[in-house]
Chimera marker file (.cmm) of the C-alpha trace (Angstrom):
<marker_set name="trace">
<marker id="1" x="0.000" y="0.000" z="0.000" r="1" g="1" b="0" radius="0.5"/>
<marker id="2" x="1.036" y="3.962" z="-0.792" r="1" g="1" b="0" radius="0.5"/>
<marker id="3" x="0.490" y="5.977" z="2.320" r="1" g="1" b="0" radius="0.5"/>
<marker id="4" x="-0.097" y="10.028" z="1.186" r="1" g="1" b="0" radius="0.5"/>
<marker id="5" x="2.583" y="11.843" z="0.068" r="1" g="1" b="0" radius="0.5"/>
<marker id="6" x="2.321" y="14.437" z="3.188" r="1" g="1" b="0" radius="0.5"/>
<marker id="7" x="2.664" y="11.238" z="5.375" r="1" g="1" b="0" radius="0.5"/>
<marker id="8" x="5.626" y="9.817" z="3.743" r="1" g="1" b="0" radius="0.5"/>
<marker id="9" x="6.941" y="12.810" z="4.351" r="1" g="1" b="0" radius="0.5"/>
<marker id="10" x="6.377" y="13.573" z="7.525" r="1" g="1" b="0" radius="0.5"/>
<marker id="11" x="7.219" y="10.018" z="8.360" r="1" g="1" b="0" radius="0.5"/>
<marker id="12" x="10.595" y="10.313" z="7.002" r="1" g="1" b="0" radius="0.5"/>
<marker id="13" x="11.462" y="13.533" z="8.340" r="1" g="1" b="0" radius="0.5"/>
<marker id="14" x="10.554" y="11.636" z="11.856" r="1" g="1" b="0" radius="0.5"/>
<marker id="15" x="8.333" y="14.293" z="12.605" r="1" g="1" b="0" radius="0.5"/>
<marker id="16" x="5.201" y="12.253" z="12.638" r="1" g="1" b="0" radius="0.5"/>
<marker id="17" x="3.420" y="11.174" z="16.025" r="1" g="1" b="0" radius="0.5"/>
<marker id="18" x="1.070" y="7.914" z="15.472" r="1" g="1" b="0" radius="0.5"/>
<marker id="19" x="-1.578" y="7.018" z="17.865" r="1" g="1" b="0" radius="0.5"/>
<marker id="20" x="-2.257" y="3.307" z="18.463" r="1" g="1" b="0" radius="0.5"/>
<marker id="21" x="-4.883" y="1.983" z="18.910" r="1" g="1" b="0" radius="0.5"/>
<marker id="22" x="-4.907" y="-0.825" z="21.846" r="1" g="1" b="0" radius="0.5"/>
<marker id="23" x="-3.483" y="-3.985" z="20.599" r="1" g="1" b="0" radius="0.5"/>
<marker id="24" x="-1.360" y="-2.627" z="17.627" r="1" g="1" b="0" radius="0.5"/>
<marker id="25" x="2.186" y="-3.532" z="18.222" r="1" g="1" b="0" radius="0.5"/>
<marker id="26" x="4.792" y="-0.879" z="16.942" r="1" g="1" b="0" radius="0.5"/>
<marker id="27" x="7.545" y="-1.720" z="15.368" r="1" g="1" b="0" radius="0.5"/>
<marker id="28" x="10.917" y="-0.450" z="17.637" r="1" g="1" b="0" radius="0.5"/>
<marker id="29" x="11.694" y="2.418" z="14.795" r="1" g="1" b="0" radius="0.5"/>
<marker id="30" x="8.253" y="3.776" z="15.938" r="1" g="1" b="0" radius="0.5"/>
<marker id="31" x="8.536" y="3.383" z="19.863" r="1" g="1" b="0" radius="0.5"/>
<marker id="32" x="9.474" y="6.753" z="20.442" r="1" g="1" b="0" radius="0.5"/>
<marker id="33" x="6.912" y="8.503" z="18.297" r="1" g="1" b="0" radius="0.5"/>
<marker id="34" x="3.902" y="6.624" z="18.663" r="1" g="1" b="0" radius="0.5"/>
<marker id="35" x="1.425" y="6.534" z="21.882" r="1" g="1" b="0" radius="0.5"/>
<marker id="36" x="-1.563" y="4.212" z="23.448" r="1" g="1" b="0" radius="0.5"/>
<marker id="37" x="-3.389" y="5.219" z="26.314" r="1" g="1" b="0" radius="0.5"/>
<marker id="38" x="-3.819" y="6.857" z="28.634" r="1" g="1" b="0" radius="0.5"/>
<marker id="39" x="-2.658" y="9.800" z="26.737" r="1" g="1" b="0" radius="0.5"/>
<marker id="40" x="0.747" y="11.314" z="27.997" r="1" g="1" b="0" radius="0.5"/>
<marker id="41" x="0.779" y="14.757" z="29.869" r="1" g="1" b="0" radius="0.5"/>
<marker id="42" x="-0.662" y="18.068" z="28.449" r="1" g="1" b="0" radius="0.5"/>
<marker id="43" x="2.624" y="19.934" z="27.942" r="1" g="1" b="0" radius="0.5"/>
<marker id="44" x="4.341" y="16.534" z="25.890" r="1" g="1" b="0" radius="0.5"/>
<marker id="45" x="1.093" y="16.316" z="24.043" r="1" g="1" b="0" radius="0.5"/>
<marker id="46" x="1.400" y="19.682" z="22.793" r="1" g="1" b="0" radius="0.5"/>
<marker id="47" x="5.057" y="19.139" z="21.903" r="1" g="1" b="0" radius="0.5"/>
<marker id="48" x="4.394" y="15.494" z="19.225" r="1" g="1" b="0" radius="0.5"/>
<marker id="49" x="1.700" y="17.359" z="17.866" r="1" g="1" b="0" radius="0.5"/>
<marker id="50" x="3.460" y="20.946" z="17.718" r="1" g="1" b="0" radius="0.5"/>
<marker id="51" x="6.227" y="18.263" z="15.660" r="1" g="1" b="0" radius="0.5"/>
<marker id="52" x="4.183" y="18.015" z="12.456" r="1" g="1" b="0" radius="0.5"/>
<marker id="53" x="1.537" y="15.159" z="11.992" r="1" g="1" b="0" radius="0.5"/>
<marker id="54" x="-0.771" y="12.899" z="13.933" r="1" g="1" b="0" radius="0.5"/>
<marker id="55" x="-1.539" y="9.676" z="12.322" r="1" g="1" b="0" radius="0.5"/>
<marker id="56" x="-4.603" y="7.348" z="14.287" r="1" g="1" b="0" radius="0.5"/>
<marker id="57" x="-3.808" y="3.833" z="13.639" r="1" g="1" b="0" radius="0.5"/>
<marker id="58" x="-5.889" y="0.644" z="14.507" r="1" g="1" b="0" radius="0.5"/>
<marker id="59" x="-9.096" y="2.569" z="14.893" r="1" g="1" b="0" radius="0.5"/>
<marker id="60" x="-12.404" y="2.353" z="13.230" r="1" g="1" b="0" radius="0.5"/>
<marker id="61" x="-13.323" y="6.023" z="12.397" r="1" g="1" b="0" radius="0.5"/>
<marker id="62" x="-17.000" y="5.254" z="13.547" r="1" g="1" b="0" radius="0.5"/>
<marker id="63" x="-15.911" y="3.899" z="16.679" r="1" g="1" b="0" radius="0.5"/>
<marker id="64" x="-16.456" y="5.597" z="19.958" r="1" g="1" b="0" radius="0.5"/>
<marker id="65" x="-12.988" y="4.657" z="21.258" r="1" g="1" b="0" radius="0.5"/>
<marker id="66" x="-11.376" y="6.738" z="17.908" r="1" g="1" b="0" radius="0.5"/>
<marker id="67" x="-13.763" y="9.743" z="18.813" r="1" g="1" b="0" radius="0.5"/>
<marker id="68" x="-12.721" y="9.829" z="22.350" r="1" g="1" b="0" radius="0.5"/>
<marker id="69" x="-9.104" y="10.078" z="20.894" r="1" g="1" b="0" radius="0.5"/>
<marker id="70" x="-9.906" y="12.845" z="19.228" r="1" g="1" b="0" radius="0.5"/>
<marker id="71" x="-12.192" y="14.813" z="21.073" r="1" g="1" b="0" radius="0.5"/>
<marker id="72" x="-9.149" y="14.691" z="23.712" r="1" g="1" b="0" radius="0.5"/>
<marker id="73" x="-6.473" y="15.735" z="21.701" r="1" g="1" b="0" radius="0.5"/>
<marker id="74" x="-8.120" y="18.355" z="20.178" r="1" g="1" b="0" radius="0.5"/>
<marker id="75" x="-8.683" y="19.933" z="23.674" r="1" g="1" b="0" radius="0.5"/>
<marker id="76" x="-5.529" y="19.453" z="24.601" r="1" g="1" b="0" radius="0.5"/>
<marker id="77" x="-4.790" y="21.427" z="21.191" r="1" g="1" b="0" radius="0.5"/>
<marker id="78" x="-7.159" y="23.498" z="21.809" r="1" g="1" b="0" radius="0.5"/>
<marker id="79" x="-9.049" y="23.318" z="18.838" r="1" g="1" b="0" radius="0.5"/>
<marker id="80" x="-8.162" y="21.686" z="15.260" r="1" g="1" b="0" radius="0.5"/>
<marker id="81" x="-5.496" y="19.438" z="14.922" r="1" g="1" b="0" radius="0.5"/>
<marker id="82" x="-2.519" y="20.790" z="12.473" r="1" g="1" b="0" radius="0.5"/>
<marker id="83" x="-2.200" y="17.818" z="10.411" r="1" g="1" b="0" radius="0.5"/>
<marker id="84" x="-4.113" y="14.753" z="11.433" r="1" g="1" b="0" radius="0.5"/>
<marker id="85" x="-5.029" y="11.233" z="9.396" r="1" g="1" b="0" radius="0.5"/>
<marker id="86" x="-6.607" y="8.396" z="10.707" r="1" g="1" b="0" radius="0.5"/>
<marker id="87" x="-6.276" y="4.675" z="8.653" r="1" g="1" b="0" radius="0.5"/>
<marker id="88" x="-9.499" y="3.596" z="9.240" r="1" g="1" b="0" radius="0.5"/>
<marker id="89" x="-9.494" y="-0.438" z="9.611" r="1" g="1" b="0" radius="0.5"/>
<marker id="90" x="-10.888" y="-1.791" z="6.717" r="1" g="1" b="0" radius="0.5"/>
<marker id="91" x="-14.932" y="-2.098" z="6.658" r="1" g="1" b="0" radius="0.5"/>
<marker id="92" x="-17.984" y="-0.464" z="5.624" r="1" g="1" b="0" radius="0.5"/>
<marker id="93" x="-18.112" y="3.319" z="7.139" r="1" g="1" b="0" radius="0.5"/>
<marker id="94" x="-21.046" y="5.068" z="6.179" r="1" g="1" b="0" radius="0.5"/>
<marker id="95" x="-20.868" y="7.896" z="4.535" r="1" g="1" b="0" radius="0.5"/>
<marker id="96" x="-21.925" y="10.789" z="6.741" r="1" g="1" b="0" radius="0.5"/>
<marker id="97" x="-19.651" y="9.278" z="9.749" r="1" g="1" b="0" radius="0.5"/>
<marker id="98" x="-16.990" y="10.016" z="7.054" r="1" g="1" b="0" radius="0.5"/>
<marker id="99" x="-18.100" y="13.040" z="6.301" r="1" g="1" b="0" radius="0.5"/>
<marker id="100" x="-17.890" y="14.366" z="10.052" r="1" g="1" b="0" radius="0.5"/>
<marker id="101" x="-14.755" y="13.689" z="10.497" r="1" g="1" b="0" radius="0.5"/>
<marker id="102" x="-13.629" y="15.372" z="6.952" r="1" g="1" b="0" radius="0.5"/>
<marker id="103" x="-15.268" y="18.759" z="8.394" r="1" g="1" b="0" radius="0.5"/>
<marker id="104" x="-13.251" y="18.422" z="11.648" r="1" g="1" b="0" radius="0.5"/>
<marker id="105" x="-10.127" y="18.561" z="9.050" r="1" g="1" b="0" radius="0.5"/>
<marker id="106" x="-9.231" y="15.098" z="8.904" r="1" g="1" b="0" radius="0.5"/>
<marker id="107" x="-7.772" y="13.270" z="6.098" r="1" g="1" b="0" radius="0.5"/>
<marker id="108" x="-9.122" y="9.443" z="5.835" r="1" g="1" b="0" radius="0.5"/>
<marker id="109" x="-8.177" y="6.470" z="4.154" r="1" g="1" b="0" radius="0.5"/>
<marker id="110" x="-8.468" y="2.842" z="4.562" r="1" g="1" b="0" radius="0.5"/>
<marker id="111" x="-5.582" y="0.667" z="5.771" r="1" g="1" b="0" radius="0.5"/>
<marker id="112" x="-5.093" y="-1.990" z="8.229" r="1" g="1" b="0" radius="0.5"/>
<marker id="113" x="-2.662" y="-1.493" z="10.815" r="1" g="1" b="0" radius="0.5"/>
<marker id="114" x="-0.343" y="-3.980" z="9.574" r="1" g="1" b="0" radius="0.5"/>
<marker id="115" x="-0.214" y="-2.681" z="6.203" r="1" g="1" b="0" radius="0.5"/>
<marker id="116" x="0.526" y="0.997" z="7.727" r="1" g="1" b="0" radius="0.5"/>
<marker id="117" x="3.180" y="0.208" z="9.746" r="1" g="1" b="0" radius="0.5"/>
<marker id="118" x="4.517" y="-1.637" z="7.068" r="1" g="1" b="0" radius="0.5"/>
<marker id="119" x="4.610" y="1.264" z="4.829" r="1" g="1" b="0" radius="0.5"/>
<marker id="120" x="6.079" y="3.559" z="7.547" r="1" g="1" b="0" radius="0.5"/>
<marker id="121" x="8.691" y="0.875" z="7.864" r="1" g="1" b="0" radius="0.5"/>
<marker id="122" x="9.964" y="1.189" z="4.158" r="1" g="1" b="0" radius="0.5"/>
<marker id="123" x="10.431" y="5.161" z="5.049" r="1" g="1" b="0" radius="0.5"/>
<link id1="1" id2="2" r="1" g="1" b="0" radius="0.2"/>
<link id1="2" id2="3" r="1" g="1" b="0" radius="0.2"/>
<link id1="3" id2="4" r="1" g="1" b="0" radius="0.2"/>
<link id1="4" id2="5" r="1" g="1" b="0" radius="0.2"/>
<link id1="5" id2="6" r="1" g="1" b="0" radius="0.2"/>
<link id1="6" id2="7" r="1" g="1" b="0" radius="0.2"/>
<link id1="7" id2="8" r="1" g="1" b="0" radius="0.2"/>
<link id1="8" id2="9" r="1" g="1" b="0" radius="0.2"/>
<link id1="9" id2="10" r="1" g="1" b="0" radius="0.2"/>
<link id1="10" id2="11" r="1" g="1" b="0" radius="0.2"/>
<link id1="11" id2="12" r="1" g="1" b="0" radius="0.2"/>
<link id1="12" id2="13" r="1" g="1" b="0" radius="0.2"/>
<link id1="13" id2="14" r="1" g="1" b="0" radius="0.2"/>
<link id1="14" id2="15" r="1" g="1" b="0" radius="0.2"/>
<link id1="15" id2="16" r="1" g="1" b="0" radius="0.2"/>
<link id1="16" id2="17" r="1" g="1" b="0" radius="0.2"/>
<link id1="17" id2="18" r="1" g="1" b="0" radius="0.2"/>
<link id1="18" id2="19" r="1" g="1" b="0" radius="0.2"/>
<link id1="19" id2="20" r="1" g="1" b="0" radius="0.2"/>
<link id1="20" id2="21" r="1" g="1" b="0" radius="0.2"/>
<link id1="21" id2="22" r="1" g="1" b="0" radius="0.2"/>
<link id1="22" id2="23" r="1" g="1" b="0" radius="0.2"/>
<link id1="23" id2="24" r="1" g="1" b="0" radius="0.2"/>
<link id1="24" id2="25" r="1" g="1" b="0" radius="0.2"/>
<link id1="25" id2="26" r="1" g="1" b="0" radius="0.2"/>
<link id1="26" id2="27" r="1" g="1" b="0" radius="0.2"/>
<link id1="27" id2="28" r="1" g="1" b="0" radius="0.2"/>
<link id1="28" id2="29" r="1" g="1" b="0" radius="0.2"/>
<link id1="29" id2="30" r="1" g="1" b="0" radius="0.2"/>
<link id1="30" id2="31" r="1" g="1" b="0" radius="0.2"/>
<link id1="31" id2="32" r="1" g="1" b="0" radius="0.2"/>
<link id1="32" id2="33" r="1" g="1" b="0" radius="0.2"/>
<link id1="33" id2="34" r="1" g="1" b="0" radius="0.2"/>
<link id1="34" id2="35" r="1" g="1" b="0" radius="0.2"/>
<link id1="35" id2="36" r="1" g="1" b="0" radius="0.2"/>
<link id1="36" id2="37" r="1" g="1" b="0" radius="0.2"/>
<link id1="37" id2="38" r="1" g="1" b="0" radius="0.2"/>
<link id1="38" id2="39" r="1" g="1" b="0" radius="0.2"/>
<link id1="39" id2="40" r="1" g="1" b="0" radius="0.2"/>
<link id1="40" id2="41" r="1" g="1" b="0" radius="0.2"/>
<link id1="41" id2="42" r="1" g="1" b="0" radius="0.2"/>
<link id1="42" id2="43" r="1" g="1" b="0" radius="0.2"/>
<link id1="43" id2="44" r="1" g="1" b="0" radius="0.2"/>
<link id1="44" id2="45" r="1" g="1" b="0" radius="0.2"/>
<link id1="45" id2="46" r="1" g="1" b="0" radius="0.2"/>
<link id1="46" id2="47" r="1" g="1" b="0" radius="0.2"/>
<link id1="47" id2="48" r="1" g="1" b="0" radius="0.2"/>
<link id1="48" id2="49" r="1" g="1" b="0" radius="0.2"/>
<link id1="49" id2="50" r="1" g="1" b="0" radius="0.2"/>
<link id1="50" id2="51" r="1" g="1" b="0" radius="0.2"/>
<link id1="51" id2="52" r="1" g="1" b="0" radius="0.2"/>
<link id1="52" id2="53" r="1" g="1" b="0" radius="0.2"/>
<link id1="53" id2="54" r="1" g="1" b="0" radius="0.2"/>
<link id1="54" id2="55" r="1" g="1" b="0" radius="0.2"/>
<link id1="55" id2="56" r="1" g="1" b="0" radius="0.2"/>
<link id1="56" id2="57" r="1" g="1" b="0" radius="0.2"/>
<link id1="57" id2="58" r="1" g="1" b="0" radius="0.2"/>
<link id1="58" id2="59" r="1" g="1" b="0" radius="0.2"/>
<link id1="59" id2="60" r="1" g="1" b="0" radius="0.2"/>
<link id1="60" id2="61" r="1" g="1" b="0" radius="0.2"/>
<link id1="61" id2="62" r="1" g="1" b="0" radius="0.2"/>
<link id1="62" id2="63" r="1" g="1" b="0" radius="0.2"/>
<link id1="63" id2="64" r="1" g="1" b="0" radius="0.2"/>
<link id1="64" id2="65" r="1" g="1" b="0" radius="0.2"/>
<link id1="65" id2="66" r="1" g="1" b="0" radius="0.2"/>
<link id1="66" id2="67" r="1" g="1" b="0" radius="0.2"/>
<link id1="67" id2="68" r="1" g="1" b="0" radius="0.2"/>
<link id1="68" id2="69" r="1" g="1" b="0" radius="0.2"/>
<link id1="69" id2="70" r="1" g="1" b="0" radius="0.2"/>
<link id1="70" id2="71" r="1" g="1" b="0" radius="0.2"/>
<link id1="71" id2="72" r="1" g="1" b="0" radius="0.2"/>
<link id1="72" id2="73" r="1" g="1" b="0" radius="0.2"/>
<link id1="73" id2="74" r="1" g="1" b="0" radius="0.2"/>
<link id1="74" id2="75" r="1" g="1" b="0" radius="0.2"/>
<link id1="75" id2="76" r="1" g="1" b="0" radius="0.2"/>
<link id1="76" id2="77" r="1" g="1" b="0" radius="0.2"/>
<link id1="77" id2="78" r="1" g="1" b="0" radius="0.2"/>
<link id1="78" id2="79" r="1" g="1" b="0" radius="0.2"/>
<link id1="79" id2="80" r="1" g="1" b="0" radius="0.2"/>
<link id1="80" id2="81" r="1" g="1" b="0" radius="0.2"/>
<link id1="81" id2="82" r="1" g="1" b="0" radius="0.2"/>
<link id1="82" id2="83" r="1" g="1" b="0" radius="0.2"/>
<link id1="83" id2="84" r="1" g="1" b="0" radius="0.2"/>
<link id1="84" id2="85" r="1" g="1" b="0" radius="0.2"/>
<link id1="85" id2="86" r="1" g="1" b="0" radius="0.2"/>
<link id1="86" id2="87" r="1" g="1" b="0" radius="0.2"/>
<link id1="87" id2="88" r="1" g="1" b="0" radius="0.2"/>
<link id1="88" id2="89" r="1" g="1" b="0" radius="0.2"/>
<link id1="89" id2="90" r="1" g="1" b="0" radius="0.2"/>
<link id1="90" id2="91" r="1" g="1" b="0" radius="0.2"/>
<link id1="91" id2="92" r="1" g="1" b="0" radius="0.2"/>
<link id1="92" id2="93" r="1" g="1" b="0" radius="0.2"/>
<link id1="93" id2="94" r="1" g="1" b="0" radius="0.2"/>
<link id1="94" id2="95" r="1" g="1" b="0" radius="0.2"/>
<link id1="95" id2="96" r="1" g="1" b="0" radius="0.2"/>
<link id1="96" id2="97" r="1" g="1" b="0" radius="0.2"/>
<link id1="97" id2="98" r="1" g="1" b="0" radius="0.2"/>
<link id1="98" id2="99" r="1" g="1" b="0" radius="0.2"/>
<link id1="99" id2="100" r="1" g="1" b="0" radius="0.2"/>
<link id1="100" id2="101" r="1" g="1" b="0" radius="0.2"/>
<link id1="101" id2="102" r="1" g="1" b="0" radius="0.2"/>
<link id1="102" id2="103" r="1" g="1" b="0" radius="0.2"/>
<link id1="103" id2="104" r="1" g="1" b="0" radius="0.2"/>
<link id1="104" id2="105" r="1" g="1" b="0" radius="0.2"/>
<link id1="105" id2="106" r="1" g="1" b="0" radius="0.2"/>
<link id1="106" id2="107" r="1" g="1" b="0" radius="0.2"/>
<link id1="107" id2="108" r="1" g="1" b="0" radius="0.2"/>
<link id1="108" id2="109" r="1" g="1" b="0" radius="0.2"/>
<link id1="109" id2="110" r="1" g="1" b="0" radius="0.2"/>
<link id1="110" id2="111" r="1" g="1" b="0" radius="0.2"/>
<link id1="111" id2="112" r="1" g="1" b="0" radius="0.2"/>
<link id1="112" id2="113" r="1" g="1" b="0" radius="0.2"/>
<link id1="113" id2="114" r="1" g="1" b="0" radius="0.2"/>
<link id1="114" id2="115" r="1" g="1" b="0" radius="0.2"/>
<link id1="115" id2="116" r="1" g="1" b="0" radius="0.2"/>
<link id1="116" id2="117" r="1" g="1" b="0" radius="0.2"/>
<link id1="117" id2="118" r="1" g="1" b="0" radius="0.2"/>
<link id1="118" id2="119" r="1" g="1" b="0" radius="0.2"/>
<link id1="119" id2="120" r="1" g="1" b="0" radius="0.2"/>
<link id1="120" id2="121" r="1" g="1" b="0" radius="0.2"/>
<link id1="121" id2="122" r="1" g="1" b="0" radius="0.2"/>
<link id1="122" id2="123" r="1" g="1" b="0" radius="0.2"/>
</marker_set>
């Protein structure tokens, strides 16, 4: 799989933050920039996301776990994220659950975990 360009870029720059969801295993490259819960402290939030990109992986984008995610990062941001995608795990998403989280100025697309991490692994 091709992740976007802005994410292979990112990625390779290392200034990418990913956000796992529980039960992804990241690859030791990745340790360092990536995060499960319970999310860190306020001030090193600010700082991964402050870095460039925020990348959800292992979530469902119509899940409530993914929204709570969100809704708490964003406060912590204090509003929109910079630069935030989320590889939605493969499966049907209907279209106005898509469509939400395109107006709150993320970028979607469908990937397992597996095949993401993969990808970020050939950066």
């Amino acid at each position: 799989m091709t992740l976007p360009d802005e994410l292979m870029r990112l990625a390779g720059l290392g200034e990418l933050t990913l956000f796992l969801a529980p039960g992804v295993e990241v690859p030791d490259r990745w340790r360092a920039l990536s995060h499960q819960a319970p999310l860190p402290e306020r001030a090193e939030l600010r700082s991964w996301l402050r870095r460039g990109g925020a990348l959800f992986v292992g979530y469902r984008a119509d899940e409530p776990a993914f929204a709570q995610r969100f809704a708490a990062l964003t406060e912590v941001w204090g509003g929109r994220l910079p630069k935030a995608w989320v590889a939605s795990a493969p499966g049907r998403i209907p279209d106005v659950v898509w469509q939400k989280w395109v107006w709150k100025g993320l970028w979607l697309f469908t990937a397992s975990a597996d095949e993401v991490l993969e990808a970020l692994e050939a950066t």
